[in-house]
N, C-alpha and C positions, 0 to 999 in steps of 0.2 A: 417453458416448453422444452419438451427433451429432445437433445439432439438427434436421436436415432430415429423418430417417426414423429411427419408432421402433418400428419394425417388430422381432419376436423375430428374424428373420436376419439385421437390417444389427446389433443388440444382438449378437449372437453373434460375428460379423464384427470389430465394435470392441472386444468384451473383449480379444482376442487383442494388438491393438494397446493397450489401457487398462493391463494389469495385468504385471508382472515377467515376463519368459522366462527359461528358460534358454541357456546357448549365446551369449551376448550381452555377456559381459566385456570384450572386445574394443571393439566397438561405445559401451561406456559409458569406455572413457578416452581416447576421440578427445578434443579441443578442440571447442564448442560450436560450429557455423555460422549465422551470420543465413540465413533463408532456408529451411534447412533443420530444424536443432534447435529451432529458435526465430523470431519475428516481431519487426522494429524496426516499434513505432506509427508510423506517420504523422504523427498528432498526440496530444500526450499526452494520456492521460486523469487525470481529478482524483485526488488522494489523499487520505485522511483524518489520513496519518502526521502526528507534528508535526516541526517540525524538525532535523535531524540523524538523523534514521528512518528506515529503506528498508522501504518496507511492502510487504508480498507477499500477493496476493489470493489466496484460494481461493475460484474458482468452481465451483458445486456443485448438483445437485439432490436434494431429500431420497429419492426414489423410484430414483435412478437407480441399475442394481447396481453399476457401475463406482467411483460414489464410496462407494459403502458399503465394496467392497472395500478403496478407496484410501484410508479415512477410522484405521484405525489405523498405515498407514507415515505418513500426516500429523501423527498423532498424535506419533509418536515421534519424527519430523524439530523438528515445534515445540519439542519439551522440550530440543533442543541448538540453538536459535537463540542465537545472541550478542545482545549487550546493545541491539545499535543495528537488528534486525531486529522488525518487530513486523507480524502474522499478521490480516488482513485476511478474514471469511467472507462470502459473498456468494453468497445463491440466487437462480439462475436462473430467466427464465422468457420459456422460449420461444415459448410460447403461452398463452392465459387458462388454463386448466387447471394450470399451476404455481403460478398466484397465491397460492391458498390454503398451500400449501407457505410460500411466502414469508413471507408473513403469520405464520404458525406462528413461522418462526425470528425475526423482529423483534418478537413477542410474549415469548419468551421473553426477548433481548437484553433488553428492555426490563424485564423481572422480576429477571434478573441471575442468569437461570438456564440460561445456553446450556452453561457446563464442564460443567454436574452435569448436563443432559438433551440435549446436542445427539446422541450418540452413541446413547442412548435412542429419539431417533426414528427410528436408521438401524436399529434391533434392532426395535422395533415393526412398520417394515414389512418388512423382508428377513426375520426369521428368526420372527417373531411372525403375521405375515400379516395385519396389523392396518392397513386404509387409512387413511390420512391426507390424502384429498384435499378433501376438503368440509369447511366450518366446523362441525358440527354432528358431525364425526366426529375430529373433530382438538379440540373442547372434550369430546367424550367419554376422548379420551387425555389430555390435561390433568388430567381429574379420579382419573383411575385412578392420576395419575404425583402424587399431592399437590399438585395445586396448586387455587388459590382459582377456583373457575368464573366465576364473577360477574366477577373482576379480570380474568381472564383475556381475556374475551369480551368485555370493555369496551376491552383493550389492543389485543383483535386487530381491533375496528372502527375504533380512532381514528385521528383524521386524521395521528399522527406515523409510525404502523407503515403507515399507505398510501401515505404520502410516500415512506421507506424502502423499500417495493417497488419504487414507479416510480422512484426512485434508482437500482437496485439495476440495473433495464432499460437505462437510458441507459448505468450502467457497464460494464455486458457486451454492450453495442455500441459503443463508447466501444475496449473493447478488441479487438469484432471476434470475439465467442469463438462459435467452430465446434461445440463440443461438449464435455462433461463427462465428469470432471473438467479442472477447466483452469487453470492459475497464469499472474497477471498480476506484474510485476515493475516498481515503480515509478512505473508510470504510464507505462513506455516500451516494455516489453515483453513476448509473450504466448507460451507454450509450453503442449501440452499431451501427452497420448500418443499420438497418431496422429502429429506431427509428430520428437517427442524419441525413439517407437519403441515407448515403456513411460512407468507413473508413475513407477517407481525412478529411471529416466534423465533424466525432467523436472525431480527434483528433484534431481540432480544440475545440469542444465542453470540452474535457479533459484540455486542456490548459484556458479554461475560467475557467472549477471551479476548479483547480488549485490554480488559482487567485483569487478568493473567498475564498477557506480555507485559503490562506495566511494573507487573509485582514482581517478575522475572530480570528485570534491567539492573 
């Protein structure tokens, strides 16, 4: 979903580009292009990896249908990472109305509950119709999903999961990201599906430079 208009036509517009086509085989075993497939940063952005790690960000909004869609091929991609890649989540926010979102998933992080419920929020709102935009509706899904209200509401005020949001802002300007779903690649590079075509082909495109930083160390 692009950040500049989130209008239901430009949404309709960008699935097309967001999610796998058919017809497109072809198109997905070309060699990646700078420029085209993909963006070289200008200047790096920070990583949390430690060293020897090529961490690969997934930037993300809880609301948006695009990643909900893309959120089980991510799935599936993570579970064949090799040993020296390690998966990077990061919600967006493009304007104060994500915040609360934000907050959500670094409440959870911080519980050590994002495996077991991050998928859970994208089923709440896409397929449950359960908003998640306000604090007051996102600790009434807390409670429903087991968890401690009282902790919960204390994690999602405190000053580390607010830091972690506006972390979160620098980083997804930092890389420059146009719209979600979107993978950052190291700290050097940004692809997403409007530029790579599809998400199938982004993460194809993420697994080629991958393999360039690796070759590059």
């Amino acid at each position: 979903m692009d950040r500049r208009d989130f209008s239901a036509g430009a949404a309709g517009l960008l699935a097309f580009a967001a999610v796998g086509l058919p017809g497109i085989a072809s198109a997905q075993l070309k060699k990646p292009e700078d420029g085209t497939d993909y963006l070289t940063l200008d200047k790096r952005a920070p990583v949390d990896a430690p060293p020897g790690k090529i961490e690969v960000t997934d930037f993300f909004w809880y609301s948006c249908p695009h990643c909900n869609a893309f959120e089980p091929r991510l799935q599936a991609w993570i579970g064949k990472l090799p040993p020296d890649v390690v998966i990077r989540r990061v919600p967006v926010a493009f304007r104060d109305t994500f915040v609360p979102q934000q907050r959500l998933f670094y409440t959870l992080e911080a519980m050590g509950k994002v495996d077991e419920l991050h998928g859970k929020v994208f089923q709440a709102i896409h397929v449950n119709k359960q908003p998640t935009d306000r604090e007051e509706l996102i600790l009434e899904w807390a409670d429903k999903n087991g968890l401690d209200k009282a902790k919960f509401k204390e994690l999602y005020n405190s000053f580390s999961v607010q830091t972690k949001a506006r972390r979160a802002v620098q980083l997804q300007d930092a890389y420059k990201v146009q719209g979600v779903p979107a993978l950052g690649i190291a700290g050097r590079f940004y692809t997403d599906g409007t530029l790579a075509g599809n998400m199938d082909r982004a993460l194809q495109v993420v697994d080629y430079l991958v393999g360039e930083v690796r070759k590059a160390r």
